[in-house]
C-alpha positions in Angstrom: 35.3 -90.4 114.9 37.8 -89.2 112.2 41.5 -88.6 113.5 41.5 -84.9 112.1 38.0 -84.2 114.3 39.8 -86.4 117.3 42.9 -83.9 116.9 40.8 -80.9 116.6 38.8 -81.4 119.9 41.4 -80.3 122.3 42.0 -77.2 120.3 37.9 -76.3 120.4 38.1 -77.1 123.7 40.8 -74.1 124.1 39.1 -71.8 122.0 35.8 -72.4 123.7 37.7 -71.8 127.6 39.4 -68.4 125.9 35.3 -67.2 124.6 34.1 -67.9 127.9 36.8 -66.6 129.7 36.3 -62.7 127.6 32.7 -63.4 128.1 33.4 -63.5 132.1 35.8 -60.7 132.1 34.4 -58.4 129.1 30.6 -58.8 130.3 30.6 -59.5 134.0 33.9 -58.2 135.4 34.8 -54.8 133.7 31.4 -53.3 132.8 31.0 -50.4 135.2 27.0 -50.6 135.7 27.7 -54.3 137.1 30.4 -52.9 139.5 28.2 -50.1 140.8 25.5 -52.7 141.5 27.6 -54.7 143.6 28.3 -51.7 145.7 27.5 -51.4 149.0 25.6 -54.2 150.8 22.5 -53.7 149.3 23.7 -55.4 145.6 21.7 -58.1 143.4 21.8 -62.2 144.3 25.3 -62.9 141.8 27.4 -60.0 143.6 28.9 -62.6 145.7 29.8 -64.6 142.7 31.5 -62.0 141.0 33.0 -60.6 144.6 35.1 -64.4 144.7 35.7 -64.0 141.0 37.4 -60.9 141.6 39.4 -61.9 144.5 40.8 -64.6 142.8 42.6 -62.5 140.5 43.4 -60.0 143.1 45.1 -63.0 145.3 46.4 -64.1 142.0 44.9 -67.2 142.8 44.0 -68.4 138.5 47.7 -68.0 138.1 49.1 -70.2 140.5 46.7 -72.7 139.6 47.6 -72.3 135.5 51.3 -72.6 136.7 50.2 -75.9 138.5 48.7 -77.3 136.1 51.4 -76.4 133.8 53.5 -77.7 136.2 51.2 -81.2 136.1 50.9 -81.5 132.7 55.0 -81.2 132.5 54.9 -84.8 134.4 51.6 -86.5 133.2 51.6 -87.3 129.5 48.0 -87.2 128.2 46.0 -84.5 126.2 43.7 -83.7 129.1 46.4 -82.4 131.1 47.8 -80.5 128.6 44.0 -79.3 127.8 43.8 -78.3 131.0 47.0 -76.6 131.3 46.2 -74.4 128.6 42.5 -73.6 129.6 43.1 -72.1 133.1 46.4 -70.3 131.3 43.6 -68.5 128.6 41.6 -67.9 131.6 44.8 -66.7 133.8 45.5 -64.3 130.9 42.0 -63.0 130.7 41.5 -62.8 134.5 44.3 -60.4 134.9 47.2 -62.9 135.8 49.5 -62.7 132.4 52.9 -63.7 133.6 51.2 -67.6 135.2 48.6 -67.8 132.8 50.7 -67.2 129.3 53.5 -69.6 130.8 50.9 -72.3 131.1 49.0 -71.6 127.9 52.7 -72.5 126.3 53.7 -75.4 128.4 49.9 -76.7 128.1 49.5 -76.5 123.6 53.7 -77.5 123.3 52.3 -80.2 125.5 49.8 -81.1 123.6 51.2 -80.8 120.3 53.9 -83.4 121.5 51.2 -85.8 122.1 49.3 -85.2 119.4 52.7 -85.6 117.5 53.6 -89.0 119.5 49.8 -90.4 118.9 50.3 -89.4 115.1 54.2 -91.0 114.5 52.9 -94.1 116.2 49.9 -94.6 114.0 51.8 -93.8 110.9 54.8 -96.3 112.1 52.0 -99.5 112.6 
């Protein structure tokens, strides 16, 4: 695999968590006919699904896990911390939980940009 598509990976990888994540929000979460079908007890097979979906961000449960992965990928040195890291922060920041979510899309690409950086200056020194 060429270094530029190895490099680029991560990235996709980020892209593709921040589509799904507007996907989940903008198509399953906000749309007002879904929210009226889930009312009352009565409601469709995947209103429990998006009932927990909701009270995560309610409980402001994807931003404490963004911060503690940004927390993680702080400590462990490797790109799929730092992937990580930065793919529950773009879902943090879609799923209503800005202030955890943007701090760990930050810590999680600086992150990986300083591997990526280290992985590059040691190839180029050899």
């Amino acid at each position: 695999m060429p270094s530029s598509l190895r490099a680029a990976l991560p990235w996709a990888a980020i892209v593709v968590a921040a589509i799904g994540a507007a996907v989940l929000r903008y198509g399953f979460i906000e749309p007002a006919h879904v929210a009226h079908a889930c009312d009352g007890n009565g409601g469709p097979w995947w209103c429990g699904t998006r009932d927990m979906i909701v009270q995560g961000f309610l409980s402001y449960g994807y931003g404490y896990a963004a911060i503690a992965a940004a927390l993680l990928a702080l400590f462990v040195r490797g790109t799929a911390m730092a992937v990580l890291a930065a793919c529950l922060g773009v879902l943090a920041l879609q799923l209503y939980c800005y202030e955890g979510g943007a701090l760990a899309l930050l810590v999680g690409a600086l992150r990986l940009v300083r591997v990526q950086y280290d992985r590059w200056h040691l190839a180029a020194a050899a």
